[in-house]
N, C-alpha and C positions, 0 to 999 in steps of 0.2 A: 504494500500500500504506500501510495506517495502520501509524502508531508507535508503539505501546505506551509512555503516557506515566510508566506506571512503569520500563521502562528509560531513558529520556529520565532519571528523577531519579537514577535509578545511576549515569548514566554521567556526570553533574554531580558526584556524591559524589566520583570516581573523579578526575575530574582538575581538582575543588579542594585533592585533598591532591597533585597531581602539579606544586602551584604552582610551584614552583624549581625543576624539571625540564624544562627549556625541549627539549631535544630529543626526550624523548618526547611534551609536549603538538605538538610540530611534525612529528613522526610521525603522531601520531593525527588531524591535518588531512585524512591520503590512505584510508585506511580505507575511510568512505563518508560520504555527504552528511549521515549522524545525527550520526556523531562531530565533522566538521565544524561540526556549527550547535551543538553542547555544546562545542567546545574554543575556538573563536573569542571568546567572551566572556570564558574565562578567563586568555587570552593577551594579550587586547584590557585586563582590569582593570589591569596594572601596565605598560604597553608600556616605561615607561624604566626598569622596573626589574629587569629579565632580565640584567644583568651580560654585555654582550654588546660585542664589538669594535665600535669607531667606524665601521670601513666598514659591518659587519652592524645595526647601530644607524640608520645613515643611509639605509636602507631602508626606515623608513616614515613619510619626510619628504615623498617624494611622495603615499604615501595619505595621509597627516592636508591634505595641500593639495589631493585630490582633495573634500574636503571641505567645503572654504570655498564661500560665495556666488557664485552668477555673476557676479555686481557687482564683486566684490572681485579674480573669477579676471581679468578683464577689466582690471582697476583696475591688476592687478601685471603684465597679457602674460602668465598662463596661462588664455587662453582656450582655446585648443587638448589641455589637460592632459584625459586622459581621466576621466573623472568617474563613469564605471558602475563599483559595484563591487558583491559580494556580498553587503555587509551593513554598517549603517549604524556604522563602529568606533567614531567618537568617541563614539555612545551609550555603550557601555559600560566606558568612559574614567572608571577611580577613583581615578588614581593621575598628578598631573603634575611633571614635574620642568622647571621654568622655565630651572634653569641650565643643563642638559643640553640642551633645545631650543638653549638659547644657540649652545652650543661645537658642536654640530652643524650649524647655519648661522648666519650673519655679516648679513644682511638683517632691520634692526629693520622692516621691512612685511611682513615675511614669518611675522616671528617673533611682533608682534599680530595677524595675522590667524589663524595655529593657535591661538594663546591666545584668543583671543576664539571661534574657533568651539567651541571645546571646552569653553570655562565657558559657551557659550549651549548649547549641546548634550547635552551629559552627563549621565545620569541622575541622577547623583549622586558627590561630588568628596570623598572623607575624607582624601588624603594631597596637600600641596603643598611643593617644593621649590623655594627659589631662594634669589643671592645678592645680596648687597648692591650689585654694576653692574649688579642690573638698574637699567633708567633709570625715574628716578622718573616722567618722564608718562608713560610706556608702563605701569607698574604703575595710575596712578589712571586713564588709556582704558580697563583692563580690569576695576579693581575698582568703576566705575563705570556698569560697563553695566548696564542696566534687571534689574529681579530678582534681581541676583547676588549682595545680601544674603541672602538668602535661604538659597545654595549656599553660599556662604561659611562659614554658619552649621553647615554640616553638619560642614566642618573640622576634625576633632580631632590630625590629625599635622602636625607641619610641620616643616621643616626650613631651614635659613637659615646662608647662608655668608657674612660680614660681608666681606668682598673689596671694596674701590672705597668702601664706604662713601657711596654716591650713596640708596640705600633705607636708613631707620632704621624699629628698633622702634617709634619714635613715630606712625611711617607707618601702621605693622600695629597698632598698637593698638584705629584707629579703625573695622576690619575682622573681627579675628578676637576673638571671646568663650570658645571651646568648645573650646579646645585643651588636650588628654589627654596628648600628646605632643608635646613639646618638643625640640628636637638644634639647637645651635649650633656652629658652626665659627668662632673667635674668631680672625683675623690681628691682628695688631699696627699699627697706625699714630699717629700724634702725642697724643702724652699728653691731650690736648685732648678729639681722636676717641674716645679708649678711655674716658677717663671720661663722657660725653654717652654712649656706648654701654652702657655698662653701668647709666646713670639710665633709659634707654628701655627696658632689659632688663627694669629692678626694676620699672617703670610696668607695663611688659605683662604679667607673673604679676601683678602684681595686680588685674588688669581679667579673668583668664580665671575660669571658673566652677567648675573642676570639673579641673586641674591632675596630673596622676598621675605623668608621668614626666619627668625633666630631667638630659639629657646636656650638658654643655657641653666642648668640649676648645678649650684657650688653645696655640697654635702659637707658639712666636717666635722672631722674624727671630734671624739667626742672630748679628748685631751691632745693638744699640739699646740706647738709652741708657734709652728709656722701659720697658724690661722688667727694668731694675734701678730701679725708682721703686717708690712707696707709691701704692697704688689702695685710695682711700678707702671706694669703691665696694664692694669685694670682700666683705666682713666683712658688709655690709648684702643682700647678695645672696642669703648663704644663709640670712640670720635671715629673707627676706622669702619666702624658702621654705618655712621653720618653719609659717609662718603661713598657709601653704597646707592646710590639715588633710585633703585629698585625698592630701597628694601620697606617694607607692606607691616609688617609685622614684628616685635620684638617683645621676649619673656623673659625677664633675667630671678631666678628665686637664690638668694643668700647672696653671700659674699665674705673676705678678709675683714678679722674684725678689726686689723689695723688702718685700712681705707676705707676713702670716702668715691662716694660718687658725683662724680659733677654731671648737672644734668642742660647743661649749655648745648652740650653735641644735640640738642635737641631741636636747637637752631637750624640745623640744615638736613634737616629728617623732613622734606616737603612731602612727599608721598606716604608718610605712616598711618596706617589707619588703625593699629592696634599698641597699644602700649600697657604694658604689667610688667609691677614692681612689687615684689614681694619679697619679704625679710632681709633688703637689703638696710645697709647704714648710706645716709644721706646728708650732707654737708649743707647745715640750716644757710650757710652762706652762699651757696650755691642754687639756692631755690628761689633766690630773688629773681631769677631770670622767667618763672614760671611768669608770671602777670603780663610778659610781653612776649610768649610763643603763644604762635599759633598755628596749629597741623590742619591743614584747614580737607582734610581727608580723616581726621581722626575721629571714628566711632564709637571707640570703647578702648575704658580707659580704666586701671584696676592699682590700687597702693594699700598694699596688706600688710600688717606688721612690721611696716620700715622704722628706723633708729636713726632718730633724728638728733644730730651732733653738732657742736659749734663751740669753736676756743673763742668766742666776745664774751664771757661770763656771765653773759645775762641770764637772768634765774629761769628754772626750768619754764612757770610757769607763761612767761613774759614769751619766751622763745615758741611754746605750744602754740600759744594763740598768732603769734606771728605766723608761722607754718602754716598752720588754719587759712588765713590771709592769703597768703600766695596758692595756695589751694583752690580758693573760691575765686581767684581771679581768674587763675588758668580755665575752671569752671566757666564761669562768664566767659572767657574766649570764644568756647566753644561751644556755645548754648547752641547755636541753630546744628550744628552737627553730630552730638554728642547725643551717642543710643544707647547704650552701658557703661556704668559704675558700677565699678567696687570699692569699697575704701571703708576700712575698720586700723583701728587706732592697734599701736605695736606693746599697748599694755594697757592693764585694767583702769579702767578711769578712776579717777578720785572721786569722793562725794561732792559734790556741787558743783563740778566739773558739766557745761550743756553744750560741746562742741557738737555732737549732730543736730542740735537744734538749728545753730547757723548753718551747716549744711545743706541741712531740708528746708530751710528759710530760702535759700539762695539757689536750690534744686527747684522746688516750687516757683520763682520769680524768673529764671534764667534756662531752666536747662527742661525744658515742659517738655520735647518731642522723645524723653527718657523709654525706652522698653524694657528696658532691667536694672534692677539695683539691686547691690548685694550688700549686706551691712551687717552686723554680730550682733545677735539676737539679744545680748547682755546690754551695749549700746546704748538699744531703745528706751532702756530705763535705767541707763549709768549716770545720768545728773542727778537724777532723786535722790535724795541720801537716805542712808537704807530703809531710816524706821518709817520713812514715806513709803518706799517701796514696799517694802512687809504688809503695810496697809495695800487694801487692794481699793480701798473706795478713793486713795490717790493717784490710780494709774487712768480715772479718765483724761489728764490734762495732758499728761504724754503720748496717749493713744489720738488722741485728737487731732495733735502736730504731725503723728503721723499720718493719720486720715487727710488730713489736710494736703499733705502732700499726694498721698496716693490722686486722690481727688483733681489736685491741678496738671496732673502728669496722666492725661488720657489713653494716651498710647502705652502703658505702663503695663506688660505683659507675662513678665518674670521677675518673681524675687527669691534672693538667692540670703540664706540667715546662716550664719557663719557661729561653728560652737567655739567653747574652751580649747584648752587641752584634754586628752583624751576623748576626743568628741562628743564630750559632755555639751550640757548648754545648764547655766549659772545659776537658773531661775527658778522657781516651782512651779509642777505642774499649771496651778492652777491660771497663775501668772501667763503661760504660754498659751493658755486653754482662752483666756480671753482675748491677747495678741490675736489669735487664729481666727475668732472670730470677728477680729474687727477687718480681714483683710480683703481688699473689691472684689467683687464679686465677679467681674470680667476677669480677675487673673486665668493664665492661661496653664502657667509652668510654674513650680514651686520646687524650690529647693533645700532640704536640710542636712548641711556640713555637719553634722552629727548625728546621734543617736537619739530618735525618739519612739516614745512607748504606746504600746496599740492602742491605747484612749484616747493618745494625741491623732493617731491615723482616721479611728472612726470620724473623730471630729470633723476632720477633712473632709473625709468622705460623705459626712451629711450637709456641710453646708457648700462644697462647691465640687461636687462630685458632676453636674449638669456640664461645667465652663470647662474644665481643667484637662491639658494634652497629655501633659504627662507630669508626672511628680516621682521626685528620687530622695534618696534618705539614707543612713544607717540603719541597721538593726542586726541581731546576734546571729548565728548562724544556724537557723532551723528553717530552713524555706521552705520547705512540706507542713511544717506548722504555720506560717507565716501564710501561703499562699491558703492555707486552710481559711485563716484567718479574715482574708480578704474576702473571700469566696460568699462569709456568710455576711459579710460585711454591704454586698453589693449581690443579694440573690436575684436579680433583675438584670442585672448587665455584668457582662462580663470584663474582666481587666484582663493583659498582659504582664504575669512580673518577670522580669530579669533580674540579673543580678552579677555585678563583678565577680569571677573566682577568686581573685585574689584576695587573699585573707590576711585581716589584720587583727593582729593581736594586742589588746589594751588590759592593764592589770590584769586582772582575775577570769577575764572572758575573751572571747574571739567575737567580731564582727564583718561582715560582707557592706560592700552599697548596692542598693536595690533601685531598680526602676520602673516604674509603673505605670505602663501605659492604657490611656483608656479610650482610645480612639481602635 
């Protein structure tokens, strides 16, 4: 029977958007042999990057070696490894993640021979990961196999985990030109290491062509001497940025706690339309310049827990408020452009402390076309001093300022509530239980950076369960109880829950983030 090769391109449409849905594309495998030969490639595009347990991950360590050469299968003792399969995978291989091959086997002959078949193989290679143990000859065996300049060149994402320090950017310099897409994982090692890494860093944006996005997050050990030093480097990294006139996007989370960041390079950032600054240290002297930039492409804008520093000895509280100031200027800049905020304070407020009051003063007055805010749930009632806040008959005068904003900010479609540490949030129940209900009713999307408890879920669920696209959260690791949960929660309509596998562990329990989709 012929196949109508206009359902063939439907049913392509259908589970390229079903990409992150790993158990419906592995549903749709059994269907029939149409769906089969439409789903297999879309499965086959990102194999390591289906967010998938290590055992279920190590499943298709034997296909990619069913793959390699007779010579090679011989070479290793898998001559006998069955070789017939249904369809050629590593063709349609766009996506490798070298460090993940790593940690899933321990065999470096093992581990070049799937890298080598799959940069000879593959139609085409846009996204590559790995860290810095890989071993440097195992990197040039593979970047020097015949042709693979070529592939190489297609390259626009990449990803790199500075770990071992055995591969440097200097390495990749002489490889990659066309990367779009930048994310480093910065570990800490001898003052020595970090400054030569960040010289290779500054070398390779400059050798790329065409530059758009650059995450970097700085991790450090949790004692070192070298993460209380001056990195000379730091201040040169983001001006070398500037000078990228592509570049679209920039994330930078932590930093030395001996520097400062100067945030001038941001002068010549015409084309940025995303900016996030998170736990870095910031130079109160250097943010005067904020009141007079303007990215006049800039949409969203996010300042988390920065440490905010300054040798004029002005007292802390003199200096806070000033910060504030240039904050709400740069705000004001960008009121007609400006579609998300984040920005929560880099420690707990004081008692009588109303800094987001002026924010949402000035959020409400200035910046109205807002679709998402994200602020720390603690925040909304960190001016009250406590034994007010204890009182619950005094949280209508805070919930109102916030109302008041929602209110002027129409377009306002996601809000994003930001917990403690350990993903706690600060407040009592009941405290939250009210928050929840005072929030628009047109919300779309809600988000909680924390852990909360299925009282606080129903609640959602009964007052804006109608409007809401999706909503994500913490909660502990039972998602057969959980999805129980919901089930009886919503006996009328049905939900989707997902759920990160990555598990994280906080004192005494384990928790997942969950997403719940109700469309």
């Amino acid at each position: 029977m012929t196949v109508n090769p206009f359902l063939n391109e439907i049913l392509q449409i259908i589970f390229n958007n079903l990409d992150d849905d790993i158990d419906s594309l592995f549903s749709s495998l059994f269907v029939n042999k149409n769906w089969c030969e439409n789903v297999i490639p879309v499965l086959w595009r990102r194999p390591f990057g289906h967010n998938l347990e290590t055992t279920k991950m190590k499943k298709i360590i034997p296909i990619l070696l069913s793959q390699i050469s007779l010579q090679e299968r011989i070479n290793l003792g898998l001559e006998n490894i069955p070789t017939k399969t249904m369809f050629n995978y590593v063709w349609f291989i766009q996506q490798f993640d070298i460090s993940l091959l790593c940690s899933l086997i321990y065999d470096n002959e093992y581990i070049m021979a799937i890298s080598k078949t799959i940069f000879m193989k593959t139609k085409r290679l846009d996204e590559l990961t790995f860290s810095g143990n890989f071993k440097k000859k195992l990197c040039k065996n593979i970047f020097t196999l015949p042709n693979l300049q070529m592939l190489l060149n297609h390259i626009t994402k990449l990803k790199f985990n500075t770990y071992g320090f055995n591969l440097s950017f200097s390495d990749l310099s002489i490889y990659f030109k066309n990367i779009k897409d930048l994310t480093v994982e910065f570990l800490f090692e001898e003052y020595k290491n970090n400054l030569k890494f960040f010289e290779d860093l500054i070398e390779f944006i400059s050798v790329q062509n065409n530059l758009e996005y650059f995450n970097l997050n700085v991790n450090p050990p949790m004692f070192s001497d070298d993460y209380n030093r001056h990195m000379e480097k730091w201040r040169g990294l983001f001006f070398k940025l500037s000078e990228s006139h592509s570049i679209k996007y920039i994330m930078i989370k932590g930093c030395f706690n001996g520097e400062q960041t100067d945030l001038n390079f941001l002068f010549n950032c015409s084309n940025l339309e995303e900016l996030h600054l998170d736990s870095m240290i910031i130079d109160f002297d250097q943010m005067i310049c904020l009141k007079d930039i303007y990215l006049p492409k800039l949409f969203s804008f996010s300042l988390l827990d920065c440490f905010i520093i300054s040798g004029s000895g002005k007292r802390y509280e003199e200096k806070f408020f000033k910060w504030l100031d240039y904050i709400m200027e740069f705000l004001k800049n960008h009121s007609n452009n400006l579609k998300e905020l984040k920005i929560i304070s880099y420690r707990e407020l004081r008692e009588g402390q109303n800094y987001l009051k002026s924010i949402l003063d000035t959020l409400s007055l200035y910046c109205q076309n807002l679709t998402l805010i994200g602020l720390k749930l603690e925040h909304i009632f960190g001016y009250m001093k406590r034994f007010e806040r204890d009182n619950l008959e005094n949280v209508d005068g805070v919930l109102n300022e916030f109302k008041s904003f929602c209110n002027n900010c129409p377009n306002l479609q996601k809000i994003i509530l930001f917990a403690s540490i350990y993903y706690n949030f600060n407040l009592s129940e009941e405290l939250i239980l009210i928050f929840i209900r005072s929030l628009p009713k047109s919300l779309k999307s809600l988000s909680f950076e924390g852990v909360i408890e299925l009282n606080l879920l129903e609640e959602i669920m009964r007052n804006y369960i109608d409007n809401l696209i999706n909503l994500d959260f913490y909660y502990y690791i039972c998602v057969d109880v959980l999805k129980s949960e919901i089930d009886e929660m919503t006996k009328n309509r049905k939900l989707i829950l997902r759920y990160d596998k990555k598990k994280i562990d906080i004192k005494w329990t384990s928790i997942y983030r969950y997403f719940l989709d109700f469309n």
